[in-house]
PyMOL CGO cylinders between C-alpha atoms (Angstrom):
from pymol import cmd
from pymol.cgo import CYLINDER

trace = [
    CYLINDER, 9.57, 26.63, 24.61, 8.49, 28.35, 21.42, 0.3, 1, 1, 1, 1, 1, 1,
    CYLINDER, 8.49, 28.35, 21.42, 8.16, 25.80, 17.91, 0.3, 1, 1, 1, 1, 1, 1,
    CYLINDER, 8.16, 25.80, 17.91, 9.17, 27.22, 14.70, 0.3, 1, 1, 1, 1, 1, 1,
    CYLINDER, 9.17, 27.22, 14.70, 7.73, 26.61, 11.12, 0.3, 1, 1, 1, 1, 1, 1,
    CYLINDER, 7.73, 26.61, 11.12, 9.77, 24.72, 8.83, 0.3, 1, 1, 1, 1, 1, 1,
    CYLINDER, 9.77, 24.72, 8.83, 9.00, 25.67, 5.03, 0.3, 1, 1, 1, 1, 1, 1,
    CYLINDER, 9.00, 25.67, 5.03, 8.12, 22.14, 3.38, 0.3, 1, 1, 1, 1, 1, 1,
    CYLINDER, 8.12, 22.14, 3.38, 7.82, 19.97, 6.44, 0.3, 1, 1, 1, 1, 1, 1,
    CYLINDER, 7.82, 19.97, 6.44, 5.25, 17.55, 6.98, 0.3, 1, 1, 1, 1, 1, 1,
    CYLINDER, 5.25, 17.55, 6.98, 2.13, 17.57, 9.31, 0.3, 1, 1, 1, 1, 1, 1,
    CYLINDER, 2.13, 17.57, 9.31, 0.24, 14.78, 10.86, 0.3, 1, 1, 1, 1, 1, 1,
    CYLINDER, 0.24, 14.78, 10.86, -2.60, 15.33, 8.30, 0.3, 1, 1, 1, 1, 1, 1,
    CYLINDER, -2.60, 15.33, 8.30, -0.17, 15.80, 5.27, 0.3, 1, 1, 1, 1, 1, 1,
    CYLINDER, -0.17, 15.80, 5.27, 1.61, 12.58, 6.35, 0.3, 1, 1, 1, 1, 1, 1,
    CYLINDER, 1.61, 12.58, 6.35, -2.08, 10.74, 6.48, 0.3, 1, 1, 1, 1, 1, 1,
    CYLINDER, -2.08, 10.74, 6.48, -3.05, 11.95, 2.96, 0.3, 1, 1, 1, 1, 1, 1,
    CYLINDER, -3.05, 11.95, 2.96, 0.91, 11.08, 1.67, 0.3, 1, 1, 1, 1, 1, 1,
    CYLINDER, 0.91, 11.08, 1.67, 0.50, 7.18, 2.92, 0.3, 1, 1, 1, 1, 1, 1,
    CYLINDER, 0.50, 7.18, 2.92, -3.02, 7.20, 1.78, 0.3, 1, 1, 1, 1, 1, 1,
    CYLINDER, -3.02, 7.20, 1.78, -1.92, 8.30, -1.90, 0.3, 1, 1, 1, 1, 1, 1,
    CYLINDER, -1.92, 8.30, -1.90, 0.69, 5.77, -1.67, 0.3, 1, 1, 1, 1, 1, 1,
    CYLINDER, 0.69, 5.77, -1.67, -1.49, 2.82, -1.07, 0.3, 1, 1, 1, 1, 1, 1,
    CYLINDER, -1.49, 2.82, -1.07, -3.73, 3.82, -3.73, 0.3, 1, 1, 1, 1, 1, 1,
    CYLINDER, -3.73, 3.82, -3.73, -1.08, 4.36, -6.23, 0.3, 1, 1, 1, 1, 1, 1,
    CYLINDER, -1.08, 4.36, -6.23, 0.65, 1.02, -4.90, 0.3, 1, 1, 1, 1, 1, 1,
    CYLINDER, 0.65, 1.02, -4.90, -2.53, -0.75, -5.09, 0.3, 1, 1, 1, 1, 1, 1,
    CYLINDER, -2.53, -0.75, -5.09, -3.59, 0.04, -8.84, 0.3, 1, 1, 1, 1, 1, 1,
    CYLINDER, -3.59, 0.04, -8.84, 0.14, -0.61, -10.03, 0.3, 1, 1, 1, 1, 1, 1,
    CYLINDER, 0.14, -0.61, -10.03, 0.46, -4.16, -8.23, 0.3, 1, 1, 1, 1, 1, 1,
    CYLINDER, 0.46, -4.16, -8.23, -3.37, -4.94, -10.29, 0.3, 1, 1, 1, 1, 1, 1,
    CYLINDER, -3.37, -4.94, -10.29, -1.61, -3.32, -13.31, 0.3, 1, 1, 1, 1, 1, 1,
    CYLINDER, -1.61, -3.32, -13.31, 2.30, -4.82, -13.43, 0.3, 1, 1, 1, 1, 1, 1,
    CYLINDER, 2.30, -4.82, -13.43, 0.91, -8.25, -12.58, 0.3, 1, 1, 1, 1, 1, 1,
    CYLINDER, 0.91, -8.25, -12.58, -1.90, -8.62, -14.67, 0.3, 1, 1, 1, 1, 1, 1,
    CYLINDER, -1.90, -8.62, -14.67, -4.72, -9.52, -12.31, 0.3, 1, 1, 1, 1, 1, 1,
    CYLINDER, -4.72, -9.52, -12.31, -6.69, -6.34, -14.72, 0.3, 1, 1, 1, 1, 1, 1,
    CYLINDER, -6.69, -6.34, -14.72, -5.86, -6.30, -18.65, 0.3, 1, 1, 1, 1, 1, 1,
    CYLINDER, -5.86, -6.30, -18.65, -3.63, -3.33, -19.50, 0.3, 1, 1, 1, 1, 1, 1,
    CYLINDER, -3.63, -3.33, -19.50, -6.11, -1.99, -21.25, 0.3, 1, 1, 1, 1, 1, 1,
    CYLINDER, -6.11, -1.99, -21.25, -7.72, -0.41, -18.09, 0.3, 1, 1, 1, 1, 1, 1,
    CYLINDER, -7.72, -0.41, -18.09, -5.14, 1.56, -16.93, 0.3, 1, 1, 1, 1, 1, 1,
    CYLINDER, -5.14, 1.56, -16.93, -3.59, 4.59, -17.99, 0.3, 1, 1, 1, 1, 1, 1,
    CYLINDER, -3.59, 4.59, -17.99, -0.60, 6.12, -16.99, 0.3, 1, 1, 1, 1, 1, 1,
    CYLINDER, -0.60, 6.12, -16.99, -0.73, 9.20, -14.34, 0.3, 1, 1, 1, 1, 1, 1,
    CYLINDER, -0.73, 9.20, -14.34, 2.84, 11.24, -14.02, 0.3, 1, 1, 1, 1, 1, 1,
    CYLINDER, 2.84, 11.24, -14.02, 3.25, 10.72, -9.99, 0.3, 1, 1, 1, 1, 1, 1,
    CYLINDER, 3.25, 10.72, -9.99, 6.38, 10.80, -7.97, 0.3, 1, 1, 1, 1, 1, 1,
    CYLINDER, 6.38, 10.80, -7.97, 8.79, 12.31, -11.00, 0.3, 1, 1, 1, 1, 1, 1,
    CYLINDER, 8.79, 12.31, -11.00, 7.67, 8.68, -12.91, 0.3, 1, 1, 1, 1, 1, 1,
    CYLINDER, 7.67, 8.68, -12.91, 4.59, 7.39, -14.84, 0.3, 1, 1, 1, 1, 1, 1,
    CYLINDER, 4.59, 7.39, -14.84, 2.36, 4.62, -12.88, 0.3, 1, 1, 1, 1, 1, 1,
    CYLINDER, 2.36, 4.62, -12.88, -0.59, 3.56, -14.57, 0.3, 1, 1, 1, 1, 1, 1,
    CYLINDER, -0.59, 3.56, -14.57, -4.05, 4.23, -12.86, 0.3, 1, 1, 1, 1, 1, 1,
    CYLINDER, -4.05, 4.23, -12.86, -7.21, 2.04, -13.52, 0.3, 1, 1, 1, 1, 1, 1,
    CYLINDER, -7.21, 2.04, -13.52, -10.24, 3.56, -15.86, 0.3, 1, 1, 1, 1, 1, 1,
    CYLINDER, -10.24, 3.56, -15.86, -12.43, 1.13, -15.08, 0.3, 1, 1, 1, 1, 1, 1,
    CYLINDER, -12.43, 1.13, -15.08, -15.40, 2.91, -12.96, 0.3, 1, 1, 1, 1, 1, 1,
    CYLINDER, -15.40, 2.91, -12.96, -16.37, -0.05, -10.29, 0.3, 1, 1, 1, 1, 1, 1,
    CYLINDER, -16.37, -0.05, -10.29, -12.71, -0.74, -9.71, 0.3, 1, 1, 1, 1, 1, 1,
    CYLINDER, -12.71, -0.74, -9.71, -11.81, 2.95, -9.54, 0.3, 1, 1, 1, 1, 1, 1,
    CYLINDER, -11.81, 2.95, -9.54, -14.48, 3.75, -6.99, 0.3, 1, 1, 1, 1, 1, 1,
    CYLINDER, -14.48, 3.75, -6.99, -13.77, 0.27, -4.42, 0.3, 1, 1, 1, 1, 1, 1,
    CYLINDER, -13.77, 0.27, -4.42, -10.43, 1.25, -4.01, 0.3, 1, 1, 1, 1, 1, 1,
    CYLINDER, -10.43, 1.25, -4.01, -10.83, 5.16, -3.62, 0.3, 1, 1, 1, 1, 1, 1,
    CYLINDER, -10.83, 5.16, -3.62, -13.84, 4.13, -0.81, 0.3, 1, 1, 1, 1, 1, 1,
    CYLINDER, -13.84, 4.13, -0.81, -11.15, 1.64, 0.71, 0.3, 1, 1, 1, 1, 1, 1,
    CYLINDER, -11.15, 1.64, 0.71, -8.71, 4.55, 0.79, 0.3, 1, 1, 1, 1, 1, 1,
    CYLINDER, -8.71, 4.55, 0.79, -11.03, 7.12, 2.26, 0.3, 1, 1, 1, 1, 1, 1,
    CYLINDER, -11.03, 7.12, 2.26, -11.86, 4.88, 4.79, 0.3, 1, 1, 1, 1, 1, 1,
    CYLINDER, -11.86, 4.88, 4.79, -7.98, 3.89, 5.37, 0.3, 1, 1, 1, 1, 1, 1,
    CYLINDER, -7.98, 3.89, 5.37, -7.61, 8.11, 6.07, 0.3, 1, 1, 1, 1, 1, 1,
    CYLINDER, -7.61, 8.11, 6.07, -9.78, 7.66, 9.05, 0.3, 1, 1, 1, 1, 1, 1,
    CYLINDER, -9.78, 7.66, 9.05, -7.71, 4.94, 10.48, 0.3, 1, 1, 1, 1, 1, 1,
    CYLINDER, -7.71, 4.94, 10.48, -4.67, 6.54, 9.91, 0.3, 1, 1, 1, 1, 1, 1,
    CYLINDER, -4.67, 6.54, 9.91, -5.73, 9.87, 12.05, 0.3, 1, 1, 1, 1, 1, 1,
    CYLINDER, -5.73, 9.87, 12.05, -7.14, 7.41, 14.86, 0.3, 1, 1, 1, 1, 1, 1,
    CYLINDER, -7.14, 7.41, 14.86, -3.75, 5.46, 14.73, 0.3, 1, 1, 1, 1, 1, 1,
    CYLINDER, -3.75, 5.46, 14.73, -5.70, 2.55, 14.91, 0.3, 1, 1, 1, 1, 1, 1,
    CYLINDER, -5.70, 2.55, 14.91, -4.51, 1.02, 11.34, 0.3, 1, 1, 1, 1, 1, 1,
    CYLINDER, -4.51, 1.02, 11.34, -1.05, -0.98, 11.24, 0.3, 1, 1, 1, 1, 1, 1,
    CYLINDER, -1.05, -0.98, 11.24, -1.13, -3.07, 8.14, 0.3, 1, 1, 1, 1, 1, 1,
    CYLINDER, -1.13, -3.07, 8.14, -2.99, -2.99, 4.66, 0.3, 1, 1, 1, 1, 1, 1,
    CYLINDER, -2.99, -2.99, 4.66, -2.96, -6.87, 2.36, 0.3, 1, 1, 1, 1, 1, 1,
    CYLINDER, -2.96, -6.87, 2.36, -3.37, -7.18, -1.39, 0.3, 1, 1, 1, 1, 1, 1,
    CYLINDER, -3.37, -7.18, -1.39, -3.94, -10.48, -1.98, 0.3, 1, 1, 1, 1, 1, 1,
    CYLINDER, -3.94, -10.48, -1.98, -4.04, -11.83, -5.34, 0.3, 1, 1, 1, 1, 1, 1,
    CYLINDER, -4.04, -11.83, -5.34, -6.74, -14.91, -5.18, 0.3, 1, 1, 1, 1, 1, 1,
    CYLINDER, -6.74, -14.91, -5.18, -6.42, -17.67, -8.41, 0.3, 1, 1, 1, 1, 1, 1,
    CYLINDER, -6.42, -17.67, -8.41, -9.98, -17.59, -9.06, 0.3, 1, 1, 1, 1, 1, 1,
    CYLINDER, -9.98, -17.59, -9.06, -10.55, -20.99, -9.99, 0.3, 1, 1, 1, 1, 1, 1,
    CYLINDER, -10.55, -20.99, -9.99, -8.98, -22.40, -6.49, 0.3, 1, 1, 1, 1, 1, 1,
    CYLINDER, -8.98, -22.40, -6.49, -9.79, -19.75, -4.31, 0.3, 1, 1, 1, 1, 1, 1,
    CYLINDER, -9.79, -19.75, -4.31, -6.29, -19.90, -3.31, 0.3, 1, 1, 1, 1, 1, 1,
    CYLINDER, -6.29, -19.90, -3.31, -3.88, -16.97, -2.39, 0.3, 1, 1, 1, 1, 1, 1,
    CYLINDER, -3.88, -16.97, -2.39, -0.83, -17.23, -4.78, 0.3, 1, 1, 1, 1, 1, 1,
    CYLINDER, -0.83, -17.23, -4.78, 0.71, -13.85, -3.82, 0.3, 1, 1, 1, 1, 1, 1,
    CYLINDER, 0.71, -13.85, -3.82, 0.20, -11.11, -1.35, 0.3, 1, 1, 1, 1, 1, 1,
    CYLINDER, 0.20, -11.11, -1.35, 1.32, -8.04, -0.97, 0.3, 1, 1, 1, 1, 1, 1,
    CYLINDER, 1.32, -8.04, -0.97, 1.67, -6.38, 2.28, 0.3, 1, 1, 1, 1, 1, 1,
    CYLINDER, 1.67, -6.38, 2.28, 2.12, -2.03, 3.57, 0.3, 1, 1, 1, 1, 1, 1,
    CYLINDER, 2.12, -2.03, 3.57, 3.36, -2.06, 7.42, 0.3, 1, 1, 1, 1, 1, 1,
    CYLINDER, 3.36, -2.06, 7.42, 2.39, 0.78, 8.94, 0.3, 1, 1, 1, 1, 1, 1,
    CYLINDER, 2.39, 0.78, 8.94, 4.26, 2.11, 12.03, 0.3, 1, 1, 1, 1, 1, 1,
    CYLINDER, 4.26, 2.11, 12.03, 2.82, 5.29, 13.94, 0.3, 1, 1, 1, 1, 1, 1,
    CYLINDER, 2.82, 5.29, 13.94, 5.19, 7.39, 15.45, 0.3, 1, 1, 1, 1, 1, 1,
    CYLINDER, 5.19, 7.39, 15.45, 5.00, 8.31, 19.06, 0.3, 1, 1, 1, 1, 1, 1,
    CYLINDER, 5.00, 8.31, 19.06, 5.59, 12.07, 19.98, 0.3, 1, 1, 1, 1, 1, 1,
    CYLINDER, 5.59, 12.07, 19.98, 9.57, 11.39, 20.91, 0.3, 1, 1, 1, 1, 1, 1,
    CYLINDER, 9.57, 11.39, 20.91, 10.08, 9.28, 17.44, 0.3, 1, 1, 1, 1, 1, 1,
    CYLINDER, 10.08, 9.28, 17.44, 8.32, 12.88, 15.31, 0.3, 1, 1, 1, 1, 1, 1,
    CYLINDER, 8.32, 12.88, 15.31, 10.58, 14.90, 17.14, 0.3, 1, 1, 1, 1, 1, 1,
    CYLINDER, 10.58, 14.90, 17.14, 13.56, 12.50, 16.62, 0.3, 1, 1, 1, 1, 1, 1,
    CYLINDER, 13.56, 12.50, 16.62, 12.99, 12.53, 12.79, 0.3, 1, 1, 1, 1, 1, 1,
    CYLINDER, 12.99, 12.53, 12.79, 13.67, 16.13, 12.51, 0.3, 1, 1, 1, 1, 1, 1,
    CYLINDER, 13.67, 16.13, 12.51, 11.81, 18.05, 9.90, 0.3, 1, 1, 1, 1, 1, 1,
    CYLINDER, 11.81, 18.05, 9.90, 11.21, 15.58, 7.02, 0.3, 1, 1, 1, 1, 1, 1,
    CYLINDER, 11.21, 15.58, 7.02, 10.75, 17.60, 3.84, 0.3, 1, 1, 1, 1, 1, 1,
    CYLINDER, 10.75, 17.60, 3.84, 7.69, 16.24, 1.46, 0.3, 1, 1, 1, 1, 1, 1,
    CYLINDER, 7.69, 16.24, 1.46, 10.72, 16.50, -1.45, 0.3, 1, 1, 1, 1, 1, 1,
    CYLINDER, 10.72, 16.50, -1.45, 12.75, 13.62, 0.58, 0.3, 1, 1, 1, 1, 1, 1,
    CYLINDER, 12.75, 13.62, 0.58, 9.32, 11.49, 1.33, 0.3, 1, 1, 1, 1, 1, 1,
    CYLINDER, 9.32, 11.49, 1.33, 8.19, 11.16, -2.43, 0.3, 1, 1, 1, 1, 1, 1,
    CYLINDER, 8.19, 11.16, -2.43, 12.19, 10.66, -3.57, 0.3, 1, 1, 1, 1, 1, 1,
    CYLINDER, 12.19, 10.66, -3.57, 12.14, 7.36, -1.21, 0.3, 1, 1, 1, 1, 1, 1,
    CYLINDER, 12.14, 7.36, -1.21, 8.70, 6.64, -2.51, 0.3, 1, 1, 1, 1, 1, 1,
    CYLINDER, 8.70, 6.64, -2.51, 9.92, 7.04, -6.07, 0.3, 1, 1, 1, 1, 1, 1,
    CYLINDER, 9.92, 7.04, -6.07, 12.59, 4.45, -5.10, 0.3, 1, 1, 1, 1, 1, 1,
    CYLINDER, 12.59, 4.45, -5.10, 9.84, 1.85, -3.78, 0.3, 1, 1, 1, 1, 1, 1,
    CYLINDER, 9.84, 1.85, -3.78, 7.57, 2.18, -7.17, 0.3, 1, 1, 1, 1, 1, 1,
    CYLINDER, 7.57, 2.18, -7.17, 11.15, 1.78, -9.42, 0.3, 1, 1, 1, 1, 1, 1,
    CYLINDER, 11.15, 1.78, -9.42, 11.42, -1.42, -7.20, 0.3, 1, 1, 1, 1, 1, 1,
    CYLINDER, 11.42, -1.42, -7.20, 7.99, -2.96, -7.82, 0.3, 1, 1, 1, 1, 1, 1,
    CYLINDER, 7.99, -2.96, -7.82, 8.55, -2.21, -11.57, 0.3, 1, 1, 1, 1, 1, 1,
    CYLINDER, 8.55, -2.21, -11.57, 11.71, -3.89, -11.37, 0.3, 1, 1, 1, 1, 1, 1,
    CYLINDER, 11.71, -3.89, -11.37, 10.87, -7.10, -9.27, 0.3, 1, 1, 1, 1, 1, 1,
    CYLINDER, 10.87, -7.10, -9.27, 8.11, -7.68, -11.49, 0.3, 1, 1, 1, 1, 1, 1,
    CYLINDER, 8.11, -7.68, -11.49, 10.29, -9.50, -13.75, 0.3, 1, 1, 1, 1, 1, 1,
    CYLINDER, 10.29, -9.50, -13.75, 11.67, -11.94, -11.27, 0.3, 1, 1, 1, 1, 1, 1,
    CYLINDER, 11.67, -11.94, -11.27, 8.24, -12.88, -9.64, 0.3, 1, 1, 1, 1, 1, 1,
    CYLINDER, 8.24, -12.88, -9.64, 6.51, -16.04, -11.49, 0.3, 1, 1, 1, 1, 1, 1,
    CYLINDER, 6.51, -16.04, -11.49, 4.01, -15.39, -14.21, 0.3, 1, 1, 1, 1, 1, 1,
    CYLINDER, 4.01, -15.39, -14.21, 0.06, -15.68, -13.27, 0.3, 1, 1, 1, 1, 1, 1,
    CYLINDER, 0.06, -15.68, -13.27, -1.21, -17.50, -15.87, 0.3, 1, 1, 1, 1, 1, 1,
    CYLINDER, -1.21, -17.50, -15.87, -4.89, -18.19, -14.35, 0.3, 1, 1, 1, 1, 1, 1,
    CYLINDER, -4.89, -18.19, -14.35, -7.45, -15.97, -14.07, 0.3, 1, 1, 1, 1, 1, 1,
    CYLINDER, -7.45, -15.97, -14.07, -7.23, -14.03, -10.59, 0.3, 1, 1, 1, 1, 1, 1,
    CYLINDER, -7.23, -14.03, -10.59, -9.31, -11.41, -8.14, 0.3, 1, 1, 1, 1, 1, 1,
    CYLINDER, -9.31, -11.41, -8.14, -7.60, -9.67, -5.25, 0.3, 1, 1, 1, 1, 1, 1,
    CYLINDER, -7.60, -9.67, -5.25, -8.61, -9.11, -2.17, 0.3, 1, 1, 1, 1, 1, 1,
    CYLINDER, -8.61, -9.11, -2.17, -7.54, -6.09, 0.26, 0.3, 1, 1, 1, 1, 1, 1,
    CYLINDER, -7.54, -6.09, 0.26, -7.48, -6.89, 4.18, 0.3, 1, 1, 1, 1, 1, 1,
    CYLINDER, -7.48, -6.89, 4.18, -6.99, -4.56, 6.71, 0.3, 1, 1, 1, 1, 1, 1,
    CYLINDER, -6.99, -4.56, 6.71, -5.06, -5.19, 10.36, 0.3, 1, 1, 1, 1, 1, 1,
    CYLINDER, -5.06, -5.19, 10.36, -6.97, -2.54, 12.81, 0.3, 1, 1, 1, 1, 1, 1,
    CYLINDER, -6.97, -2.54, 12.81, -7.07, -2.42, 16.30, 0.3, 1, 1, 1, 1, 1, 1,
    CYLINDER, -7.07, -2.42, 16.30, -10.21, -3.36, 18.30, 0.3, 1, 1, 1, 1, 1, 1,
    CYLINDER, -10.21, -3.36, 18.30, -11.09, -0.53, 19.17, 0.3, 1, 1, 1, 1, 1, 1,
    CYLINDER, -11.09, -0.53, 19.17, -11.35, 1.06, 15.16, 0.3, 1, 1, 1, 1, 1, 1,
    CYLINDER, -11.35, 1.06, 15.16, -14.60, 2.19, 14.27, 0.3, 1, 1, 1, 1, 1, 1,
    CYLINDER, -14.60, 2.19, 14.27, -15.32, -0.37, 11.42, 0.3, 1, 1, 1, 1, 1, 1,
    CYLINDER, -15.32, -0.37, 11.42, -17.80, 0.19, 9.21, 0.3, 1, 1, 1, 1, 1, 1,
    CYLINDER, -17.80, 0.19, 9.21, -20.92, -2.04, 8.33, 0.3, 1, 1, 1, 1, 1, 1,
    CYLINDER, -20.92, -2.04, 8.33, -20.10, -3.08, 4.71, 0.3, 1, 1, 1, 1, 1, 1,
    CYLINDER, -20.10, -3.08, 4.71, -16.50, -3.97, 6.29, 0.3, 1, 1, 1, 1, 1, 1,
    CYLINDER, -16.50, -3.97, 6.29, -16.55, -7.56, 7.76, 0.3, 1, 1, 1, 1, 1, 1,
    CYLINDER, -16.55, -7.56, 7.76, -13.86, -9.79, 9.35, 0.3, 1, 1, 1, 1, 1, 1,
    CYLINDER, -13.86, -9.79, 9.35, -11.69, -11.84, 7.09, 0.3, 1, 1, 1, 1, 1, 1,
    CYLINDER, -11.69, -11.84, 7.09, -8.93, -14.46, 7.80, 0.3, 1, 1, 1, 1, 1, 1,
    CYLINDER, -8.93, -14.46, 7.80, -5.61, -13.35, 7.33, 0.3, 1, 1, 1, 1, 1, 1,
    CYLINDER, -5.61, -13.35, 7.33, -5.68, -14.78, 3.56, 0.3, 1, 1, 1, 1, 1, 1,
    CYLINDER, -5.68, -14.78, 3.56, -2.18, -16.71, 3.90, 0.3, 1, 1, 1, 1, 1, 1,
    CYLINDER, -2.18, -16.71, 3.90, -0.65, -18.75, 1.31, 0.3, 1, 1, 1, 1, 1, 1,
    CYLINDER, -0.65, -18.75, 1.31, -0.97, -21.93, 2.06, 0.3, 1, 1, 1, 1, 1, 1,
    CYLINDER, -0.97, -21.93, 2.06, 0.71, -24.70, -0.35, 0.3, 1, 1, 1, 1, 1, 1,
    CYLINDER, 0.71, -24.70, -0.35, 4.35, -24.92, -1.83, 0.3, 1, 1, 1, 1, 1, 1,
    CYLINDER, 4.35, -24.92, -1.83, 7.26, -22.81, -1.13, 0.3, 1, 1, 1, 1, 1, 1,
    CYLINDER, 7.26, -22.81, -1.13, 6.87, -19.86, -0.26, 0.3, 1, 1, 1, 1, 1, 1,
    CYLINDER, 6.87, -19.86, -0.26, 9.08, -16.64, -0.62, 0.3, 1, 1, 1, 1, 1, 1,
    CYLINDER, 9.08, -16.64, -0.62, 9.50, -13.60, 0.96, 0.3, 1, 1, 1, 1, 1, 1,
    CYLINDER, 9.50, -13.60, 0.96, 10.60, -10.02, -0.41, 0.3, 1, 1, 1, 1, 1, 1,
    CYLINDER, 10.60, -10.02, -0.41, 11.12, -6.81, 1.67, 0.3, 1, 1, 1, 1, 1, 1,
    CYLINDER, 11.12, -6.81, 1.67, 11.03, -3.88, -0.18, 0.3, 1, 1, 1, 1, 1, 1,
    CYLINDER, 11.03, -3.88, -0.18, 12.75, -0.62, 0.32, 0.3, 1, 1, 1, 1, 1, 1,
    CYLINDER, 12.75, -0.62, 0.32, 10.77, 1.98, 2.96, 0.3, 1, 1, 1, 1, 1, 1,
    CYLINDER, 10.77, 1.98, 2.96, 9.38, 5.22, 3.40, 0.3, 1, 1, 1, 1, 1, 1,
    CYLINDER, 9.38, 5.22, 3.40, 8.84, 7.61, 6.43, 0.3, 1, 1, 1, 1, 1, 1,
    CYLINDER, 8.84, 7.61, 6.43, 7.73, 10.92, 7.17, 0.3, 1, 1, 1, 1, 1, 1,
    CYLINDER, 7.73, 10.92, 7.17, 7.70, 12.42, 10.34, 0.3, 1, 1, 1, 1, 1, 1,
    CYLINDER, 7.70, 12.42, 10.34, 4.69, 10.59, 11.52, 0.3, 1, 1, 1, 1, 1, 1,
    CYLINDER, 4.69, 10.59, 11.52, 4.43, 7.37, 9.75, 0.3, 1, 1, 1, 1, 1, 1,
    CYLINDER, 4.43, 7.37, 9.75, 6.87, 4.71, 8.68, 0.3, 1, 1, 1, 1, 1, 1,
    CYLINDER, 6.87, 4.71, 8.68, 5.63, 2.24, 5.62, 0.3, 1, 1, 1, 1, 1, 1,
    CYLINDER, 5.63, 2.24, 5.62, 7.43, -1.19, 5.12, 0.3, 1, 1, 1, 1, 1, 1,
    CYLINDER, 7.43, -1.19, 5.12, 6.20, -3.38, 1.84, 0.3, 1, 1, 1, 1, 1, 1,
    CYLINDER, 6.20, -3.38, 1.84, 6.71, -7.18, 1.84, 0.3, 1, 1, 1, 1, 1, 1,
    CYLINDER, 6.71, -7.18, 1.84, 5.66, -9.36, -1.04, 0.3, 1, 1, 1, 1, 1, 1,
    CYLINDER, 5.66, -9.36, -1.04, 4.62, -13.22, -0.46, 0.3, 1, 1, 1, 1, 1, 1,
    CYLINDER, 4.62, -13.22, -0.46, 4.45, -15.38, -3.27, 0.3, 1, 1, 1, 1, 1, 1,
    CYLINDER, 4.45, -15.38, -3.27, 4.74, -19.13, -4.44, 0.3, 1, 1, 1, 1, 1, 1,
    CYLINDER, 4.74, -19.13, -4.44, 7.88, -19.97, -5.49, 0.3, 1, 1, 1, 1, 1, 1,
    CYLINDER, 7.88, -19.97, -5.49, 6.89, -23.24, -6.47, 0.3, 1, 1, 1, 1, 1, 1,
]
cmd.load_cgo(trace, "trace")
């Protein structure tokens, strides 16, 4: 059986570095749309045919590119299945929303089932997700106290975990009501992201 080329389809390593960019993208515009940084550290970076607005601020900028790098090497290892962004209220300690990227790994029969994704039809679908986080911002409730975030990661046991990384609970809301909100999905031919938002609805 010979395997042909397909102009514009996806490889394993092109699908890491695609949900990789999408976390960190995803990550800064969560810190940015619901004010847990002022606006004022952001600016806006033309991605995925739309504007999303990118942090400036030099300690933030280089946690979250070290989280991602490190998030790369768990992807190739498929030992990785969910990244948290939990927003903390700082004066409680208290998770009051979190924000949480499934990530499936395809076995060899689902890549060949998916056909030959084109990178054109991954970042539309993406493009769809970060229109739906801008629009959803509206509807979640207002943080009005001062917050940090958090970002957990779900690995297997067998992930090689660095030193500075160190277990966590799973950083749960734990008072009130709380709702749930699926977001749309994306998928290449490898991977298969799935966003969920938690928050207090009262």
């Amino acid at each position: 059986m010979t395997s042909t080329a397909v102009a514009g389809a996806i490889t394993l390593s092109g699908s890491t570095e695609t949900v990789a960019e999408f976390l960190e993208f995803g990550v800064n515009a969560v810190l940015n749309l619901r004010g847990v940084y002022p606006p004022e550290v952001f600016t806006p970076q033309q991605k995925y045919g739309m504007p999303i607005n990118i942090t400036t601020d030099p300690k933030l900028k280089e946690y979250i590119s070290t989280v991602i790098a490190q998030l790369k090497d768990w992807l190739q290892s498929r030992t990785i299945s969910a990244v948290v962004l939990a927003i903390v209220e700082t004066a409680t300690m208290q998770v009051i929303e979190r924000w949480q990227f499934e990530i499936n790994h395809f076995t060899p029969e689902q890549t060949a089932k998916a056909g030959n994704k084109t990178m054109k039809e991954v970042q539309a679908e993406i493009q769809a997700i970060f229109r739906q986080v801008s629009s959803i911002n509206c509807m979640l409730p207002l943080i009005q106290e001062q917050c940090v975030f958090e970002m957990l990661v779900y690995a297997k046991a067998e992930a090689a975990v660095p030193e500075l990384w160190k277990d966590s609970d799973a950083r749960m809301i734990q008072d009130g009501e709380i709702a749930v909100l699926p977001l749309r999905s994306f998928s290449t031919n490898f991977h298969q992201v799935n966003t969920i938002v938690q928050y207090k609805s009262s």
